[in-house]
C-alpha positions, 0 to 999 in steps of 0.5 A: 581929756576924754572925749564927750559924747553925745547922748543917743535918743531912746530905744524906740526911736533908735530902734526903728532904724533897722526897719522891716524885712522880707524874712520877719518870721526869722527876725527877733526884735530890735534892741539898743544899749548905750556903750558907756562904762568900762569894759567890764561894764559894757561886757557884763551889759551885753552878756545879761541882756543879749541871746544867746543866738544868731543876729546882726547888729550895728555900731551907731556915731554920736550922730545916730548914724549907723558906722558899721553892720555887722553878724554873728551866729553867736551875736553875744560873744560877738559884741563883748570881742569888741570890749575885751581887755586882751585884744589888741585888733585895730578892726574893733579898736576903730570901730569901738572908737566911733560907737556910742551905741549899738542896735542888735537884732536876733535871726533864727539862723545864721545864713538868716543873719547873712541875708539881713547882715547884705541887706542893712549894708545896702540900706545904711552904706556904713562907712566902716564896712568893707565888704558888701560895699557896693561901690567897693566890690568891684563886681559888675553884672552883664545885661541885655539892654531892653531896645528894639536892637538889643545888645550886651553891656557891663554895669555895676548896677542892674537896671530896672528894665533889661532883657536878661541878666547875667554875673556877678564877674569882676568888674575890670577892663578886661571883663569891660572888654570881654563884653565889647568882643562879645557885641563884635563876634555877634556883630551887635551894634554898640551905638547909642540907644536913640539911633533909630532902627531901620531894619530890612523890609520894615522901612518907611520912606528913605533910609535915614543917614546914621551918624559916622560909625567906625563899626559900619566902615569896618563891617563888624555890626549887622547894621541894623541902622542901615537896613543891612539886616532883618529883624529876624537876623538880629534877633537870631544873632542877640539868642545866640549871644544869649546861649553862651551866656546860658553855657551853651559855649561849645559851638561858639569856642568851636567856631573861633578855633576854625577862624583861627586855623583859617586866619593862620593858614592865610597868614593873617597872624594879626587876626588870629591873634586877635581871635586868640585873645577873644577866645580867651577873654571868653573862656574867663567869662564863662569860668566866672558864669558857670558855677553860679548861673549853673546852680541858680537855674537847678537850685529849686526846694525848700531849706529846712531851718531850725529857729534859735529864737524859738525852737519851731521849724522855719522853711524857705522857699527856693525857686531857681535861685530866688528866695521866694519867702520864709514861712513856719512850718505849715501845720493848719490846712490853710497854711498847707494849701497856701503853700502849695498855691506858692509853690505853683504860682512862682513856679509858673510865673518863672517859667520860661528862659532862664536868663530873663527869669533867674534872678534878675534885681539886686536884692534877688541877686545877692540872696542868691549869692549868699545861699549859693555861697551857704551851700559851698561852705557847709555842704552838709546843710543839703540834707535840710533841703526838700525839694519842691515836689516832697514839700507839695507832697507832705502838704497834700498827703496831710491835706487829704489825711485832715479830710 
């Protein structure tokens, strides 16, 4: 016996479950149909009221909640391999037994329906989807905790306060352990966040007892608990750390190739094993870091998209990385001057070190991925980009032809 399913409310409640979105200028409108009928129907549904464009769509329960998000840069062909009579695909098959219904939302280009295709998965957590899950991902970003002693962790979740930010890497023991011999080759603490700081030459009074620590005994922390060290020190030890993670990592391999020959010229082949095993954990650290950190700090212009929705020019403005927005093409003089207002207030308020100023929030970080990514797939989309002194140029060079 077929199984009953429940009626979905009406398209203007259903359709505002996609909500707002940062890049609206590339976003068509929301709409809904119930999958009901036969294949051929539904098929026949789609093709008549669905564009011919790029977009996003997602697959609604019984129970209006959305199961699954998905994209396509041809959303029409897309939705009807859902309801082919020929295939035989368990993907679409489970996903097509759990919908009832399906929102589609049109983007005025494909890499537009990635970015919007990331962000409804981080808002809805379909449990149908695999990728960009992030309890599934198994990916982990390193960050500097914001503490009067700062040193480095591995987290799955960017925080809302740090002192820089660097990944995504796998998140694995072995990364988790990367990270811990980080902290050791520094001699940055790793104890917990309330223990009070006595720096050298700022206390007050008598030195406080630190609770036992293996670190202390074994002298592999500065100990900035105990006095042992100034803030001056610390903090000199922490930037290094910090270079490294920026890919200045030649002097630190440098000096772990010296330990080692010294280690092994003393016969202390325990320790120059254990020096070999940090260096390496470090070479995979700085692999992981390399390619993406190394284009977010120069990837500075603006990309060039042609809209499927409607024709007109979109430009998107990049600034180390960050997608600072999506705008028309800026034909008025307000909009010239607004953009290079843009232009130079981002400009500024990311100047400065490019760990702490790169992408630093989740969303940031998982646009950047995807443009990082857009870029690799299809080199050839290069040719699209501006870089943000033409772009002002052309802004000002017409600002002064309309005047």
């Amino acid at each position: 016996m077929a199984r009953k399913r429940i009626e979905i409310e009406s398209l203007a409640d259903r359709s505002e479950l996609f909500g707002k979105s940062v890049w609206s200028n590339g976003l068509g409108a929301v709409s809904y149909t119930q999958l009901h009928g036969t294949k051929k129907a539904i098929r026949e549904r789609i093709r008549e009221e669905c564009p011919a464009v790029p977009g996003v769509y997602g697959m609604l329960s019984s129970e209006g909640h959305v199961v699954y998000v998905g994209m396509s840069s041809q959303l029409p062909k897309r939705l009807q391999s859902y309801f082919s009579t020929t295939t035989n695909r368990k993907k679409e098959t489970r996903i097509r037994r759990h919908a009832v219904g399906v929102l589609w939302q049109p983007t005025a280009h494909p890499f537009l329906a990635q970015l919007r295709e990331r962000q409804l998965i981080g808002r809805f957590h379909p449990p149908l989807n695999i990728q960009g899950q992030p309890v599934k991902m198994q990916t982990g970003y390193i960050v500097a905790n914001l503490n009067e002693a700062p040193s480095f962790q591995l987290v799955t979740e960017i925080p809302k306060t740090h002192d820089g930010v660097w990944g995504p890497i796998p998140y694995h023991s072995f990364s988790i352990a990367a990270i811990e011999q980080l902290n050791l080759q520094f001699g940055l603490r790793d104890c917990p966040k309330n223990t009070v700081m006595q720096f050298k030459g700022e206390q007050k009074g008598e030195l406080l007892t630190p609770p036992s620590c293996l670190r202390i005994d074994l002298q592999t922390c500065l100990r900035p608990c105990l006095g042992a060290c100034s803030k001056k020190e610390y903090t000199k030890a922490f930037d290094s750390a910090k270079k490294f993670l920026n890919g200045h990592s030649k002097k630190l391999f440098s000096d772990l190739q010296k330990q080692m020959q010294s280690a092994a010229e003393n016969r202390h082949f325990e320790k120059a094993a254990k020096l070999r095993d940090r260096a390496k954990a470090f070479e995979q650290i700085d692999s992981h870091l390399r390619r993406f950190h190394d284009w977010s700090s120069q990837a500075s212009f603006v990309y060039r998209l042609d809209s499927e929705i409607d024709q007109q020019e979109l430009w998107l403005i990049v600034i180390r990385g960050i997608i600072i927005d999506l705008i028309n093409k800026p034909q008025s003089p307000e909009d010239k001057e607004s953009v290079t207002e843009l232009v130079d207030q981002s400009q500024r308020q990311l100047n400065g070190n490019a760990a702490a100023k790169n992408v630093s929030q989740p969303g940031e970080f998982e646009a950047a991925r995807a443009l990082f990514h857009w870029f690799n797939k299809f080199p050839e989309e290069v040719k699209g980009q501006y870089s943000l002194k033409k772009a002002v140029s052309l802004c000002n060079r017409k600002l002064k032809n309309a005047s």
